[in-house]
C-alpha positions, 0 to 999 in steps of 0.5 A: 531439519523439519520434524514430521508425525506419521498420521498412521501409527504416530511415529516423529520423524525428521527430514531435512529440506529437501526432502521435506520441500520434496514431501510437500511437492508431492502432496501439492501435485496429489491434491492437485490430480485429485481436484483435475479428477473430481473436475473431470468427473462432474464434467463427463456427469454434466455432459452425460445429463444434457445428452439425456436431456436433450434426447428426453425431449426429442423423445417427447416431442416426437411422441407429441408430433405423433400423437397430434398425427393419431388425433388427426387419423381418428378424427378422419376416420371418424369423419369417414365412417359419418359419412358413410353412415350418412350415405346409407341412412339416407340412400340418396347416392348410388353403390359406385358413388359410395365406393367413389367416396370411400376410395376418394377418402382412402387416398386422403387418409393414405395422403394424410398418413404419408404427410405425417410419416414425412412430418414425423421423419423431418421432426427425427431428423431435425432432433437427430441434427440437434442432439448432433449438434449438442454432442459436437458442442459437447465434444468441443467443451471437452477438447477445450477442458482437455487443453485447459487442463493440459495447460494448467498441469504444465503452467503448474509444473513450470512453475513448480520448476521455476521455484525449484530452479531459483531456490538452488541457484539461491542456494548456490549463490549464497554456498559461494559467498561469505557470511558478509557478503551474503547480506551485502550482494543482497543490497547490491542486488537491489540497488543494481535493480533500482539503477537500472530503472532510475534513469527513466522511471525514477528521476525525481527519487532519491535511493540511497544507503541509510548512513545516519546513525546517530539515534543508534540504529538505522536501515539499509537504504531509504527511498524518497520521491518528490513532485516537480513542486517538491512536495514529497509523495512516498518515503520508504525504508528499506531493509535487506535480510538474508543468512546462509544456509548452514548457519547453526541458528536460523532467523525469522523474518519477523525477528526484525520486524520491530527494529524496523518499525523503529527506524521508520519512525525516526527517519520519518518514512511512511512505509517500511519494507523487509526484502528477505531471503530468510524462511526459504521454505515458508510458503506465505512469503513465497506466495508474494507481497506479504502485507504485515501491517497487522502487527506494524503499521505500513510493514511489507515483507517480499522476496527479491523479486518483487522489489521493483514491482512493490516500489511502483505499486505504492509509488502509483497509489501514492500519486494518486494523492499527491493533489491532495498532499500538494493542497495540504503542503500550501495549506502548511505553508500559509499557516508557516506563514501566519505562524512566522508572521505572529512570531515575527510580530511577537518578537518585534513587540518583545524586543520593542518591549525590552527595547523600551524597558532599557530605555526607561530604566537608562532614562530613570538612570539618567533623571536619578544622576542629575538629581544626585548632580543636582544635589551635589552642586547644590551641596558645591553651590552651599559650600561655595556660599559658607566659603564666600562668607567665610572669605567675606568674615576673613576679608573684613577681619583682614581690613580690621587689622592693624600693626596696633592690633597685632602688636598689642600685648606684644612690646617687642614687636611694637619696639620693633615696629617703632623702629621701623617707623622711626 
């Protein structure tokens, strides 16, 4: 329900859509008689001010034509009564050569005076066809505002009809649906609408339901377009909005406006695009392609009408700088493949580097066990030698022995020894 306040005696009131959507058309259509009124008026003042100008200055010129005409009638009647001064003052012609004179300049004063009726009657009659002439242009000026009007008025109401026809039938269309399906025939209005065209118009795009959501949101679908070198022109995310009319709790359109912004920029797409059912009554977003970037970078509302056009605009004005894109992608690429060069290099020198650094540390390992092997045979070499001494020291004792010396002390043994001696 809309609320309204009479701008007379200041009461509120409530109307329901259509007979606010009708409370609207109203004021539109009188509006719109008011300014083919007022157009018309200054057209019939227009019209009214060339007549009398134009007849103003056949006016005058007549007047002109006729006072030059005077001029010339006084300036030979003024040449005629010279003369006949002239003739009398001096007598030197005769009473029948006066009358001749006179007679001769009466008929050229009758001729001259027939020659400036006639000059005068041309001059009407030449203003007269072109004041014709400006009330037939004038008459075709007005046919022509008549018929433009005319067709202004109908293209007018067929539109308004056109509106009227396609607001009921959305009406109609989501009155027949559940509250699921609403939003899903939207998206499968759109995707049909891009299926019908990607065969011939889109064959490098990729259009495609949004499926990721692993950064906790995602959109509905995602548009991407790359050149036949693979460089990526325009990316767009997509999201479709619609709802039923009876729902308790009406959306705005801008509601969604910020998670939408999110999910562009995490799916890293240059533009974000709102096709939306919602706000049905709402005359900017019926107007066309509504621009929103004032509140979120690259954000575009439309209905879903304007869902192929919208793509081809900035699809073209994205083409326009792909050589451009194209030039900053080799650029790209050559400073990968510097980075990639300095990192192959660096990595080559800190691998060399520990490389060398084992090496040494198992080549110092290496020195550090012969060393210790070093000390440990000289330590078997010394131990060696004390053993040789000492078999030495035992050997030459060994050689000093004798059966006196170790029966010596010993009678039982030397009583032994002699025995076996004996």
């Amino acid at each position: 329900m809309n609320e309204l306040k009479c701008p007379n005696c200041g009461k509120t009131f409530q109307v329901d859509e259509a007979g606010y959507a009708s409370i609207v058309r109203q004021v539109h259509d009188t509006e719109f008689d008011k300014e083919i009124s007022r157009r018309e008026k200054e057209f019939k003042a227009e019209k009214e001010n060339a007549i009398m100008l134009a007849v103003t200055r056949s006016e005058a010129d007549k007047d002109k034509i006729i006072s030059d005409l005077e001029a010339t009638l006084s300036s030979y009647e003024s040449a005629k009564a010279a003369e006949i001064e002239k003739i009398n003052s001096s007598n030197a012609l005769t009473l029948a050569t006066k009358e001749q004179e006179i007679q001769r300049l009466n008929s050229q004063i009758e001729i001259n005076k027939a020659n400036a009726d006639s000059a005068i009657e041309r001059a009407v009659q030449e203003k007269n066809k072109e004041i014709l002439q400006l009330k037939n242009d004038l008459s075709l000026e007005q046919n022509k505002y008549e018929i433009n009007e005319k067709t202004l008025k109908e293209a007018h109401d067929a539109e308004i009809k056109r509106k009227d026809e396609e607001i009921a039938y959305y009406r109609d269309f989501k009155a027949r649906q559940s509250t699921k399906m609403v939003g899903e025939s939207l998206e499968q209005h759109c995707e049909i609408e891009f299926n019908k065209l990607r065969a011939t118009a889109f064959q490098n795009a990729y259009f495609e339901k949004d499926n990721d959501a692993k950064t906790g949101s995602k959109g509905d679908y995602i548009y991407r377009e790359c050149s036949a070198d693979g460089v990526e022109f325009i990316s767009i995310m997509f999201e479709m909005k619609n709802e039923m009319d009876e729902t308790a709790t009406k959306h705005k359109n801008e509601d969604f406006f910020k998670e939408l912004d999110k999910d562009r920029r995490e799916k890293k797409c240059e533009y974000a695009v709102l096709v939306s059912l919602l706000e049905a009554d709402n005359e900017l977003y019926n107007s066309g392609i509504v621009d929103v970037s004032y509140k979120y970078e690259k954000m575009y509302v439309i209905r879903p009408q304007f869902f192929i056009p919208l793509i081809t605009i900035l699809r073209n004005a994205a083409m326009n700088s792909l050589s451009y894109r194209q030039e900053l992608a080799l650029v790209r690429n050559q400073n990968i493949d510097v980075t990639n060069f300095e990192n192959s290099l660096l990595d080559f020198q800190a691998k060399f580097s520990n490389n060398y650094r084992l090496a040494s540390e198992k080549f110092q390992n290496a020195i550090d066990e012969i060393d210790k092997t070093i000390d440990h045979l000289q330590k078997v070499k010394e131990s060696l030698l004390g053993s040789e001494r000492q078999l030495r020291l035992a050997n030459d004792k060994a050689q000093d022995l004798s059966v006196k010396k170790l029966t010596k002390g010993n009678p039982t043994m030397q009583a032994k020894f002699d025995e076996l001696k004996n």
